[in-house]
C-alpha positions as CSV (number, residue, x, y, z in Angstrom):
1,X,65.1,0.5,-61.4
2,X,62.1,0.1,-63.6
3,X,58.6,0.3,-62.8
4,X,57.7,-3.2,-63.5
5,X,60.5,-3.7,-60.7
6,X,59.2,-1.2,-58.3
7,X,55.6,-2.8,-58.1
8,X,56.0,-6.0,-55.7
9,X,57.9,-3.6,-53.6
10,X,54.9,-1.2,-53.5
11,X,52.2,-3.9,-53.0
12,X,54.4,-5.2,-50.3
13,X,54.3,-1.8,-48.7
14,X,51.3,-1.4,-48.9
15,X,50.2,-4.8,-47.6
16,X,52.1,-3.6,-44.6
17,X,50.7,-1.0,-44.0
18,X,46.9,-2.4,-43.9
19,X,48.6,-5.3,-41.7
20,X,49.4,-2.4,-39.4
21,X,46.4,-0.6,-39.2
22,X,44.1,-3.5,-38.9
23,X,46.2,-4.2,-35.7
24,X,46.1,-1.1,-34.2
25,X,42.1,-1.2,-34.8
26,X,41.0,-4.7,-33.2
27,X,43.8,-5.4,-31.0
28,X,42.2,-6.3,-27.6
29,X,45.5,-5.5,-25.3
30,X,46.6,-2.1,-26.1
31,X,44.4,1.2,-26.6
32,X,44.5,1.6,-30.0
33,X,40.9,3.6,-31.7
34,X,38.7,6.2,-30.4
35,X,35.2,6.4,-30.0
36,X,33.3,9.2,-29.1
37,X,37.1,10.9,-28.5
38,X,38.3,8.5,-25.8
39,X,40.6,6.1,-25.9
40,X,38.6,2.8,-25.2
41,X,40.3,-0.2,-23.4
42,X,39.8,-4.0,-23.0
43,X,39.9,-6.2,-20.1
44,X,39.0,-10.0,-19.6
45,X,36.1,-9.5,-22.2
46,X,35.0,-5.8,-21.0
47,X,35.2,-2.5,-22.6
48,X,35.8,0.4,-20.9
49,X,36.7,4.0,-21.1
50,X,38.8,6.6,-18.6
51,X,37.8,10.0,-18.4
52,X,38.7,12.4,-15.3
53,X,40.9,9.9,-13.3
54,X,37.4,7.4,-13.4
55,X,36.8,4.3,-15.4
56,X,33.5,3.4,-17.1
57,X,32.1,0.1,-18.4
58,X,31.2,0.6,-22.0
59,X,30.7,-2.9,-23.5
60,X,31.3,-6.0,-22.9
61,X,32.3,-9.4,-25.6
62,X,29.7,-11.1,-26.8
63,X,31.7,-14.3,-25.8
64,X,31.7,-13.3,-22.5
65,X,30.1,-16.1,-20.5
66,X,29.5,-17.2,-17.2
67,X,30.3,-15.1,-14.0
68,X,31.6,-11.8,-14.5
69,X,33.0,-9.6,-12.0
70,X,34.2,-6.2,-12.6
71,X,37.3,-5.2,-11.1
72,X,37.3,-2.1,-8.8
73,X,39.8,-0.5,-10.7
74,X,41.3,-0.3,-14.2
75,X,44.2,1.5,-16.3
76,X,44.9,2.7,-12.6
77,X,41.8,4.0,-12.3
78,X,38.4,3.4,-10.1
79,X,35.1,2.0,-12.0
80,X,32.9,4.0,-10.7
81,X,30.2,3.5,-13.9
82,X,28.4,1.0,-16.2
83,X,27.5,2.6,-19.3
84,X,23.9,2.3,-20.8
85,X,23.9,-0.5,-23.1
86,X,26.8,-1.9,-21.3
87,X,25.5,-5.8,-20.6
88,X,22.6,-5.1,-23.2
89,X,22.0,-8.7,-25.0
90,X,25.3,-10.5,-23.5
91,X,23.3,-13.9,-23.9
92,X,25.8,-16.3,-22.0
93,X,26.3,-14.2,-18.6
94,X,24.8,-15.7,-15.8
95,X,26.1,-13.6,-13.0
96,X,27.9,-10.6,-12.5
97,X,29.2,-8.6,-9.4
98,X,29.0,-4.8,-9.0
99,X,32.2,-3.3,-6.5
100,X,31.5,-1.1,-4.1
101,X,33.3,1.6,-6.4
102,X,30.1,1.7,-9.0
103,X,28.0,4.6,-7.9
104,X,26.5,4.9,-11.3
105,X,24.3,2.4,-13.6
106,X,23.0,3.1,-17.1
107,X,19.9,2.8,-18.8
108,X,19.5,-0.3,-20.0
109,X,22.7,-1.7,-18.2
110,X,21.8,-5.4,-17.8
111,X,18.7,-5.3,-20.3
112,X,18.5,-8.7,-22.3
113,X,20.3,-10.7,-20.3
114,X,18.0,-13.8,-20.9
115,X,20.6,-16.4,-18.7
116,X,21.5,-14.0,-15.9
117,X,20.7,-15.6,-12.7
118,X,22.2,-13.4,-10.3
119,X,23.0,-9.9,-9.7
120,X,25.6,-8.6,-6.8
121,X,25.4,-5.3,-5.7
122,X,28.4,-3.5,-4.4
123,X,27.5,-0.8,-1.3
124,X,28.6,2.5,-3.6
125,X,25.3,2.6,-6.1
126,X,23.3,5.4,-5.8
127,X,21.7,5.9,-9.4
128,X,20.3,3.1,-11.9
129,X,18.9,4.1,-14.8
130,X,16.0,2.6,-16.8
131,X,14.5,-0.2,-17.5
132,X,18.5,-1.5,-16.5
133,X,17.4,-5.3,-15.6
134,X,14.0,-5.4,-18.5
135,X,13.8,-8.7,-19.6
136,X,16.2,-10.7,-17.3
137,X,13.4,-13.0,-16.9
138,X,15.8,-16.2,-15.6
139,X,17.2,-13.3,-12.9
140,X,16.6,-15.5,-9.4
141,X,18.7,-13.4,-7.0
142,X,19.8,-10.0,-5.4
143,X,22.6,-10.3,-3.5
144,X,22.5,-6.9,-1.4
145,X,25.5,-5.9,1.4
146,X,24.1,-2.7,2.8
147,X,19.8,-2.4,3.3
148,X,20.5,1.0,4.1
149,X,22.3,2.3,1.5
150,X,20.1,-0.1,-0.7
151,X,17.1,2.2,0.8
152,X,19.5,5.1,-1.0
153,X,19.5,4.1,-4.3
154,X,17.4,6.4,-6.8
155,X,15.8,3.8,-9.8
156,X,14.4,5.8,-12.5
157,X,11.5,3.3,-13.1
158,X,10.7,-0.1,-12.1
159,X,12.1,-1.8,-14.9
160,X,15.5,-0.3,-13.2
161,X,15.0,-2.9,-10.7
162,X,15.9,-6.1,-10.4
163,X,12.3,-7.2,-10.5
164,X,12.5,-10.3,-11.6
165,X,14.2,-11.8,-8.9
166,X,12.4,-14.3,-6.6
167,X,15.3,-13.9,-3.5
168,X,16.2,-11.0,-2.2
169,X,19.5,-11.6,-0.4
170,X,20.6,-9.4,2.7
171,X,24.2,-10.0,3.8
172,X,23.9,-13.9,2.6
173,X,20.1,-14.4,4.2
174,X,17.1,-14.8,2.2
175,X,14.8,-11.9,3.5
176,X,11.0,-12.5,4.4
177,X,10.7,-10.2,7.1
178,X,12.1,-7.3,5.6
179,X,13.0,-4.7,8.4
180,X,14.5,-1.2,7.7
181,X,17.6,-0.3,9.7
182,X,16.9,2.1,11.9
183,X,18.6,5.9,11.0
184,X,16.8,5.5,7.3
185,X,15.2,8.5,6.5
186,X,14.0,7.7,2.9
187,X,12.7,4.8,1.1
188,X,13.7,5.6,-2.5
189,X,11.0,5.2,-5.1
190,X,10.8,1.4,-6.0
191,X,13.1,0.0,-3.7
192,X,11.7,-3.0,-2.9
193,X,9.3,-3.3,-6.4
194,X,8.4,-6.9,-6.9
195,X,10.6,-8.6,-4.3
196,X,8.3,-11.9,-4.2
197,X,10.1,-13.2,-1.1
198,X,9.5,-10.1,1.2
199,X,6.4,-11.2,3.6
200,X,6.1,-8.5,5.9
201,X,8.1,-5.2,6.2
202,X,8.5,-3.1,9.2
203,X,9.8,0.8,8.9
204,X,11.4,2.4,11.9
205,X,9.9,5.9,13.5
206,X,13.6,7.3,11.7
207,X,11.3,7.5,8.1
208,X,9.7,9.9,7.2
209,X,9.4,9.3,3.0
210,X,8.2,6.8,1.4
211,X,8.7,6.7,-2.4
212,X,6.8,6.0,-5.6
213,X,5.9,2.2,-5.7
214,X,8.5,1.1,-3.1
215,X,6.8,-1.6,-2.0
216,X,4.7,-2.6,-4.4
217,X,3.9,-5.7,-6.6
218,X,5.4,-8.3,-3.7
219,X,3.1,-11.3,-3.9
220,X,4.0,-12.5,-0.9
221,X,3.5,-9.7,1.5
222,X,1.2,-10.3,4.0
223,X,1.8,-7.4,6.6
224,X,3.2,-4.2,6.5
225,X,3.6,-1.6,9.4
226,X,4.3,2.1,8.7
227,X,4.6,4.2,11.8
228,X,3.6,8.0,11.8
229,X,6.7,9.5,11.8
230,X,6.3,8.9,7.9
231,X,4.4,12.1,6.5
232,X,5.2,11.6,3.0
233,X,4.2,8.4,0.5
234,X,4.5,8.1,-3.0
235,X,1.6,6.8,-6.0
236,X,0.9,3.4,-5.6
237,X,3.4,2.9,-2.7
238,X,1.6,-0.7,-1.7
239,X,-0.1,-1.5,-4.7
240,X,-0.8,-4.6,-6.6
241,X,-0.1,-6.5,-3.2
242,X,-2.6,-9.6,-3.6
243,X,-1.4,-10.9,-0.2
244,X,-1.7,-8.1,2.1
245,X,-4.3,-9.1,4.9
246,X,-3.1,-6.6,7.8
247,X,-1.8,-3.0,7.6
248,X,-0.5,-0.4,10.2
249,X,-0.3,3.3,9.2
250,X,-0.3,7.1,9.7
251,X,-3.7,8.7,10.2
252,X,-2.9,11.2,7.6
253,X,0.0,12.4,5.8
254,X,1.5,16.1,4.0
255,X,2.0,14.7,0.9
256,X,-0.2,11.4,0.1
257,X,0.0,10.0,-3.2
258,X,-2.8,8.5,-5.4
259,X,-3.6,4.7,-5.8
260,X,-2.3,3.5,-2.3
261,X,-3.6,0.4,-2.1
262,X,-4.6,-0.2,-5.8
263,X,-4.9,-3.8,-6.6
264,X,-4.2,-5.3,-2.9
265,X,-7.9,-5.7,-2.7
266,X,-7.5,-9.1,0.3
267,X,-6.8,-6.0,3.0
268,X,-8.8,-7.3,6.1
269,X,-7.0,-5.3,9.1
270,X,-6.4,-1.6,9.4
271,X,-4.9,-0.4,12.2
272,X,-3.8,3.9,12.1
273,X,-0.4,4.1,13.9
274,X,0.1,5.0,17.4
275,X,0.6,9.1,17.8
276,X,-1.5,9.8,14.5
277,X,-3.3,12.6,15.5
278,X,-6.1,12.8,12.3
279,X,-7.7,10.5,10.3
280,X,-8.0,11.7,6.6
281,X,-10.4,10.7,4.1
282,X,-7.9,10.7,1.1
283,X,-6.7,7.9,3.9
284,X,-9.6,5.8,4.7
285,X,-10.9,6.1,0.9
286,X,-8.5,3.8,0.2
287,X,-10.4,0.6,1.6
288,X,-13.6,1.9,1.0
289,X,-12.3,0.1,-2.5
290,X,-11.0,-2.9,-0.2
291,X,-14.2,-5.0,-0.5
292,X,-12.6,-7.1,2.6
293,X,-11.5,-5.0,5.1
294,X,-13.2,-6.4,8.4
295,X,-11.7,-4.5,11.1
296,X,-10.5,-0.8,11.9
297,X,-9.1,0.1,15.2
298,X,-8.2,4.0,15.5
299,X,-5.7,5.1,18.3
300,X,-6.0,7.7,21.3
301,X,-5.3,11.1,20.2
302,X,-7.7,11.1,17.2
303,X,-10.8,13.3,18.0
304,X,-12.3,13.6,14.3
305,X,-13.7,10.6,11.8
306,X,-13.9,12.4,8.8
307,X,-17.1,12.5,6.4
308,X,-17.7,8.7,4.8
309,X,-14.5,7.7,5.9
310,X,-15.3,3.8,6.0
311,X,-18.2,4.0,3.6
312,X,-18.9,0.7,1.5
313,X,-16.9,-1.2,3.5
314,X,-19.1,-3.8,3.3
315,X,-17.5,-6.6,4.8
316,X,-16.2,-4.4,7.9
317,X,-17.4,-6.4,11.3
318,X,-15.0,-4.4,14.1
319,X,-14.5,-1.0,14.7
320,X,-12.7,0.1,17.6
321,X,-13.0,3.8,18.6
322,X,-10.6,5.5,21.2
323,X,-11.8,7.9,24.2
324,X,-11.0,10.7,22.5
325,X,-13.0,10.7,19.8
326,X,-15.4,14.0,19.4
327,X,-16.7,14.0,16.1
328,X,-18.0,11.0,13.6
329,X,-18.4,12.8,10.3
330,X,-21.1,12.5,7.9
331,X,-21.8,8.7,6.5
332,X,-18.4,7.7,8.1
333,X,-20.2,3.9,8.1
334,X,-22.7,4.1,6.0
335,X,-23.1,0.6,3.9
336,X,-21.3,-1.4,6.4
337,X,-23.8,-3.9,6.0
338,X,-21.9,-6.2,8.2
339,X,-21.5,-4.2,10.8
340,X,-23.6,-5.7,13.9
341,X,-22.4,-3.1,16.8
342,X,-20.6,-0.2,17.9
343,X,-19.5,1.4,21.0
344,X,-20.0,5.4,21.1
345,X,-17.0,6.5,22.6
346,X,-17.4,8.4,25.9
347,X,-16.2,12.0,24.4
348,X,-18.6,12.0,21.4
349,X,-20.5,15.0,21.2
350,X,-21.1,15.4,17.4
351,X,-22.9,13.0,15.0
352,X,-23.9,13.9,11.8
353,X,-26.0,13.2,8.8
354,X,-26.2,9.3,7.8
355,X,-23.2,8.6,9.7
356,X,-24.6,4.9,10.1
357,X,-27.6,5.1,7.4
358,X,-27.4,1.6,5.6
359,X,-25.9,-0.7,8.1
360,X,-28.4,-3.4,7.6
361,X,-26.8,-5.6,10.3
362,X,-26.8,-2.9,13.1
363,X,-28.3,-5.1,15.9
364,X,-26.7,-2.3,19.2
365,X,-25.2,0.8,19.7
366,X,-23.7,1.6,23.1
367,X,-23.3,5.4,24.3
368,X,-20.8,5.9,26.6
369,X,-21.0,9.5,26.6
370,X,-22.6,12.0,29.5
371,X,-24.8,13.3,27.4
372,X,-26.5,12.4,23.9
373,X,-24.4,14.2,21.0
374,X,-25.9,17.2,18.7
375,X,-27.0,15.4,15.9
376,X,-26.6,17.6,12.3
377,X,-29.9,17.9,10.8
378,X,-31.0,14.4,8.6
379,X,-31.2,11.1,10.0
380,X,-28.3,9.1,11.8
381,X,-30.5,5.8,11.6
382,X,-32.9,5.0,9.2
383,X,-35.5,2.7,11.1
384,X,-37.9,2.0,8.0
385,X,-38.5,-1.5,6.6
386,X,-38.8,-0.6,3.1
387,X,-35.6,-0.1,0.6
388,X,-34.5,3.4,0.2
389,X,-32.0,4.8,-2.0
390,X,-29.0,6.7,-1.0
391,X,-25.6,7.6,-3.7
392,X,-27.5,4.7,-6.3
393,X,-27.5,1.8,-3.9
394,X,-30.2,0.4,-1.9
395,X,-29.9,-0.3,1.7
396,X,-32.3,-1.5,4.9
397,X,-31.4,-1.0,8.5
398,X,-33.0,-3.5,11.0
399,X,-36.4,-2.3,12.7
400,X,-35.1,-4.4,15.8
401,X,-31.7,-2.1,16.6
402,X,-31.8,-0.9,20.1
403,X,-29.7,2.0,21.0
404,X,-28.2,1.3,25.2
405,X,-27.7,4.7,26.9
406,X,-26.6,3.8,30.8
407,X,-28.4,7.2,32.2
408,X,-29.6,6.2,35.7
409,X,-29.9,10.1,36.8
410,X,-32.7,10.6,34.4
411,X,-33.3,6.9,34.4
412,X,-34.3,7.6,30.5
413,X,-33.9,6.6,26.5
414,X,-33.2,7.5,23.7
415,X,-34.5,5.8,20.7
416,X,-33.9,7.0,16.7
417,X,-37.1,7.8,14.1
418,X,-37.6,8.9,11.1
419,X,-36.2,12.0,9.9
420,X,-39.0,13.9,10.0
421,X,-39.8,13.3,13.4
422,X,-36.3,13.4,14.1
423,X,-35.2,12.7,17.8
424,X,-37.7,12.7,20.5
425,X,-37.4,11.4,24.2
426,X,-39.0,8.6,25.0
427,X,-41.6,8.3,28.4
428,X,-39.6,6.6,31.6
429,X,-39.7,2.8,31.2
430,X,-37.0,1.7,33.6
431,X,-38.3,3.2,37.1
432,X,-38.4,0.2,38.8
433,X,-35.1,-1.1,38.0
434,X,-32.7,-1.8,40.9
435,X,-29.1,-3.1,40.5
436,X,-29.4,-6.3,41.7
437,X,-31.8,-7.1,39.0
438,X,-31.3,-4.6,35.9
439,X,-33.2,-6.4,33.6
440,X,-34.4,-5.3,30.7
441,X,-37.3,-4.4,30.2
442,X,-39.7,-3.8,27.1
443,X,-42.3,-1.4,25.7
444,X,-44.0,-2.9,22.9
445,X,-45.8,-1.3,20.2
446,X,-47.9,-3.5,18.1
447,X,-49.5,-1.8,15.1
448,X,-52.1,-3.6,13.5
449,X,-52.6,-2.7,9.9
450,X,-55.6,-4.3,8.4
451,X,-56.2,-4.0,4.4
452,X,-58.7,-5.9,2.3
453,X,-57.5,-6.8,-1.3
454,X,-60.2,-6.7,-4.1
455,X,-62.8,-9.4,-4.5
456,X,-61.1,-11.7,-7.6
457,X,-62.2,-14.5,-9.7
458,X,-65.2,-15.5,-8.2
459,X,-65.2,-13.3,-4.8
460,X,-62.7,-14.8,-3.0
461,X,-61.5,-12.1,-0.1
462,X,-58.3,-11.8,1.4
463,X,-57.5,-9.8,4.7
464,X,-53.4,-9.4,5.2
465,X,-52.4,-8.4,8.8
466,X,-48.7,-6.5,9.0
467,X,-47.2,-6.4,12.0
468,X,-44.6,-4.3,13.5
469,X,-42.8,-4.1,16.7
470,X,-40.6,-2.0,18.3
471,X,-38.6,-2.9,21.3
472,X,-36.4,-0.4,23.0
473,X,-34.2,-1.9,26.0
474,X,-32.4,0.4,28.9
475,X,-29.7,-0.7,31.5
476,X,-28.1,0.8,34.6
477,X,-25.5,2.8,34.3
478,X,-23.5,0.9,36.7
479,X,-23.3,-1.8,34.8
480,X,-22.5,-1.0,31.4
481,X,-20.5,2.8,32.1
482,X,-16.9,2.2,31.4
């Protein structure tokens, strides 16, 4: 047979054999190439791998539209991951559902996803990856089975949340008071980041972690109750919370991490959790950022307020102080400039410099206490009229606060002075009280200071008269001892 002969059969070979090849490549039904030295699969639009007795989610068709739910198994095999990438830029998905055989999602998972609407998680994922749900800005839902194991799941960052959601879903109801099961132990770092519908949480005494950011950025959280079995909270664990009015926590923690309440400046109720047994100041420093924080309250069992623990708290109007209280630390109130009174709890036996120096409101303090506490050298009042400066702000205390001491043994007073004068007791004013008719009664001190100003513009003299008064008021025990 010649050549010229030969050469349809050869380009019919050939033809063939490219036919062949290309359907061995792209067919969607059989496993037919390799990448990265696996065989790779296809399934109703999704692309997926089997390694170890496990299948993976590598891909998925760009055609792919509408709901999507991956099957538990395929090939034979459980899917127990979703590859990084896997859902990247599938533009026509608009929900998908994660079996409870996924216990592993990729980096960038779900990423670009602009019609996703809904996400359905499956009760077997412990890891996601991150930034798996960035820029699934149409994403409205979270449909979760299990809060506990939910609690579990370790997210690399915050974009490895379903952030964007506006509903987190619990077993088919929309969650506003979130509550963590009891037998928790951990709440994983961002677990509940930017869940808008969450408006108050409650964790059980069973925690005792709380992780990075876990519940912060919710815009619609209003109160949030941490007990003091929880020793450990991560950076920023309630920040960015523009909602959160009232809060319940531990007095102190182990580990406490920076930026607490950063951003969730609207706090106006602080209450530290029943059984704390210390306040901290890497605590309490928190609101002293908290320009609206109006009332403390501090439970029995505390016995120390540490050094300018509520400091600039400027809008702070209630402070409520438990019986065993020993020890108010340096400038613990100082600049609570709404601060009108204060009971001195009946334990008290230290005070110490400034502890109330700038509460220009201060109209009362009541000491319950036997005796008056040591006061650490400097001044726990300042009584002068004039402006005086103290860490760069200025400041003025009332010359008309009265301090109430119910001592009917010694039937005497105790009034605060300048610091150089210190403390001095005061001559017996109330001798004549009786019980029937404890009335106040008043020493006044009227200082007349008389200055002439300089003869001006034709001789014209002008005589200014200040003057002050002091008025110091003292009550029978009986009637105002606790």
């Amino acid at each position: 047979m010649s050549r010229k002969a030969l050469r349809p059969l050869l380009v019919l070979f050939v033809t063939a054999v490219l036919l062949l090849l290309c359907g061995l490549l792209f067919s969607h039904r059989a496993a037919a190439s390799y990448k990265s030295n696996q065989l790779v699969y296809w399934h109703s639009g999704l692309q997926y791998t089997v390694s170890d007795g496990e299948a993976t989610i590598v891909s998925c068709s760009e055609r792919t539209a509408g709901g999507v739910e991956i099957p538990e198994e395929l090939g034979g095999c459980p899917v127990t991951k979703i590859d990084e990438y896997a859902f990247m830029g599938c533009r026509l998905v608009r929900t998908i559902t994660i079996p409870d055989s996924v216990t592993y999602i990729g980096s960038s998972a779900f990423s670009s996803c602009p019609a996703l609407k809904s996400i359905t998680f499956g009760k077997g994922v412990t890891f996601v990856g991150e930034d798996a749900f960035f820029m699934c800005e149409e994403l409205r839902y979270v449909y979760v089975p299990d809060l506990a194991a939910w609690c579990n799941i370790e997210f690399e960052n915050y974009r490895a949340t379903p952030f964007e959601a506006e509903n987190f879903v619990v077993n088919g109801e929309t969650i506003t008071k979130l509550v963590i099961p009891d037998g928790v132990k951990t709440v994983k770092d961002f677990a509940f980041f930017g869940q808008d519908s969450i408006t108050e949480i409650v964790v059980p005494d069973s925690v005792t972690t709380i992780g990075v950011s876990a519940f912060s950025d919710c815009s619609a959280l209003t109160k949030c109750t941490i007990p003091s079995s929880v020793t450990s909270i991560g950076y920023a664990a309630l920040a960015y919370n523009a909602s959160l009015t009232d809060v319940v926590l531990p007095g102190s923690f182990e580990n406490l991490g920076e930026k607490l309440f950063e951003g969730s400046g609207n706090i106006q109720n602080v209450v530290f959790a029943e059984g704390s047994k210390s306040i901290d100041y890497d605590v309490t420093k928190s609101f002293s950022e908290v320009g609206k924080l109006t009332s403390v309250t501090i439970p029995e069992g505390v016995e120390e307020i540490p050094p300018m623990a509520f400091i600039h708290c400027f809008a702070l109007t209630t402070v409520n102080l438990p019986d065993s209280l020993v020890t108010v630390g340096d400038a613990a109130f100082a600049f609570c400039s709404s601060l009108e009174s204060l009971d001195i709890p009946k334990n008290v036996t230290q005070l110490y410099t400034d502890t109330f120096f700038g509460c220009s409101s201060l109209q009362s303090v009541w000491f319950y206490c036997e005796e008056f506490p040591d006061v650490d050298r400097g001044q726990v009042f300042d009584f002068d009229v004039h402006w005086t400066r103290f860490f760069g702000l200025f400041s003025r205390v009332p010359e008309e606060l009265v301090f109430y001491f119910p001592f009917p043994q010694e039937r005497s007073f105790w009034r605060g002075v300048r610091v150089d004068e210190f403390y001095e007791e005061s001559e017996d004013t109330s001798s004549d009280l009786t019980e029937e008719d404890s009335v106040l009664s008043s020493l006044s001190l009227w200082i007349i200071v008389g200055s002439a100003a300089t003869v001006l513009l034709g001789g014209a003299t002008v005589l200014c008269l200040l003057l002050r008064k002091k008025e110091v008021k003292c009550y029978e025990k009986n009637i105002y001892y606790p």
